[in-house]
Every structure is written in structure tokens, then in C-alpha cells.
C-alpha positions, 0 to 999 in steps of 0.5 A: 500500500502507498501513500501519498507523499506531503504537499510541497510547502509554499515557498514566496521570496522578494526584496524588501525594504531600502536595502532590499533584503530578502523576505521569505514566506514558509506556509504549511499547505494543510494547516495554512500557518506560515513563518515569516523569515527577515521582513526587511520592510514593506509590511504592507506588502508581506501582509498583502502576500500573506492574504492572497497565499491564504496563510497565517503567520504564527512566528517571524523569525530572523537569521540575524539582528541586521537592521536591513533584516527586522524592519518591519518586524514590528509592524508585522507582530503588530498587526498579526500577533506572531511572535518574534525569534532571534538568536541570544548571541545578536541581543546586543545589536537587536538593542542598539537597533536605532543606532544602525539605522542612524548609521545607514541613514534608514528611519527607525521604527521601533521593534519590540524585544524577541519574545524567544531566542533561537536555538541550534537544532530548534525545531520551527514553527509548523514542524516543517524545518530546523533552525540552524546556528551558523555564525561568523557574520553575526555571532548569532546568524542562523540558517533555517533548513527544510530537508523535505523541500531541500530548502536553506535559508542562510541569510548573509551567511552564504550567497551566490559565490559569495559569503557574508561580510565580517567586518560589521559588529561582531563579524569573524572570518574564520567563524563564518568559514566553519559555519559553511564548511561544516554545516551548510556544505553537510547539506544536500547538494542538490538543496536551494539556497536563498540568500539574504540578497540577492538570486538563489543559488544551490549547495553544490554549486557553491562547495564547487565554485565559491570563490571564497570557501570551497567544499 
């Protein structure tokens, strides 16, 4: 006797906000709940999104405390009652959050605290995925892995031939290159990888042809 195999989950990715990071949807297609990964900006939007897929968001998680990367995360929490989720390690950049958007010349929209902290191997809302602790751009970046789908969302981890800058609050070379070797090269190669900027890539095109760190 056979089976069906799961639906596959509803995946949408878009640039939002002024630095245009991406903003990525997870839905469960049969419970209809959805997290919401780094709204950057643009709630209106998400929101909008949201509705027309038919979901309801319950977490919104982020893989770090950039501010390019939370923008809207007040607003989203605002007006859907999701909880916040963040790593601990990035509690000092998540409270000087309105310095960062002095720095970049961004407006600062106040942001709540994180009403939980991430944790390696934590299991995601919607039990569909795994958060991943992937630091060295931030000491607290995560990825999120969805080994169903063959889906990564690494953040400002790892990009098309390209790694994360390690030169902002708290970034470490050598973390960062550990965090890809050792965790997301682990992965299927076959997997897609949805950066924080930017187009898709793949795990194996990056562990063959990342300038930066080969697999």
C-alpha cells in the first residue's frame, strides 16, 4: 500500500525594504500557518502576500539582528500577533537597533524585544524545518533548513559565490568559514539556497565554485 507523499510547502521570496533584503514566506499547505523569515520592510506588502497565499503567520523569525533584516518586524507582530525569534548571541545589536539605522541613514521604527531566542537544532514553527546556528557574520546568524523541500535559508551567511561580510559588529572570518564548511556544505547538494540578497543559488554549486570557501 502507498501513500501519498506531503504537499510541497509554499515557498514566496522578494526584496524588501531600502536595502532590499530578502523576505521569505514558509506556509504549511494543510494547516495554512506560515513563518515569516527577515521582513526587511514593506509590511504592507508581506501582509498583502500573506492574504492572497491564504496563510497565517504564527512566528517571524530572523537569521540575524541586521537592521536591513527586522524592519518591519514590528509592524508585522503588530498587526498579526506572531511572535518574534532571534538568536541570544545578536541581543546586543537587536538593542542598539536605532543606532544602525542612524548609521545607514534608514528611519527607525521601533521593534519590540524577541519574545524567544533561537536555538541550534530548534525545531520551527509548523514542524516543517530546523533552525540552524551558523555564525561568523553575526555571532548569532542562523540558517533555517527544510530537508523535505531541500530548502536553506542562510541569510548573509552564504550567497551566490559569495559569503557574508565580517567586518560589521561582531563579524569573524574564520567563524563564518566553519559555519559553511561544516554545516551548510553537510547539506544536500542538490538543496536551494536563498540568500539574504540577492538570486538563489544551490549547495553544490557553491562547495564547487565559491570563490571564497570551497567544499
Amino acid at each position: 500500500m502507498t501513500t501519498d507523499a506531503a504537499p510541497a510547502l509554499i515557498r514566496e521570496t522578494f526584496p524588501v525594504g531600502p536595502l532590499q533584503c530578502n523576505c521569505t514566506i514558509i506556509g504549511d499547505p494543510l494547516t495554512k500557518k506560515a513563518i515569516v523569515v527577515d521582513p526587511g520592510g514593506d509590511h504592507q506588502f508581506i501582509l498583502q502576500r500573506l492574504e492572497i497565499l491564504g496563510l497565517k503567520v504564527v512566528s517571524i523569525i530572523h537569521t540575524h539582528a541586521h537592521l536591513d533584516h527586522f524592519l518591519a518586524s514590528g509592524e508585522m507582530k503588530k498587526a498579526t500577533g506572531a511572535s518574534l525569534h532571534l538568536h541570544e548571541d545578536d541581543k546586543f545589536l537587536w538593542d542598539n537597533l536605532e543606532m544602525q539605522c542612524r548609521m545607514f541613514g534608514v528611519p527607525y521604527t521601533p521593534v519590540p524585544a524577541p519574545d524567544q531566542w533561537l536555538r541550534d537544532d530548534e525545531e520551527l514553527a509548523c514542524g516543517c524545518g530546523v533552525a540552524l546556528h551558523t555564525p561568523g557574520h553575526t555571532p548569532g546568524s542562523m540558517s533555517f533548513w527544510f530537508p523535505r523541500d531541500k530548502l536553506l535559508i542562510a541569510g548573509d551567511t552564504l550567497f551566490r559565490r559569495g559569503i557574508g561580510r565580517t567586518d560589521l559588529w561582531g563579524g569573524d572570518y574564520a567563524s563564518i568559514e566553519k559555519s559553511i564548511r561544516q554545516r551548510l556544505y553537510r547539506l544536500d547538494e542538490d538543496a536551494v539556497v536563498v540568500t539574504g540578497h540577492g538570486p538563489d543559488t544551490r549547495i553544490g554549486d557553491e562547495m564547487r565554485s565559491n570563490p571564497f570557501v570551497r567544499g
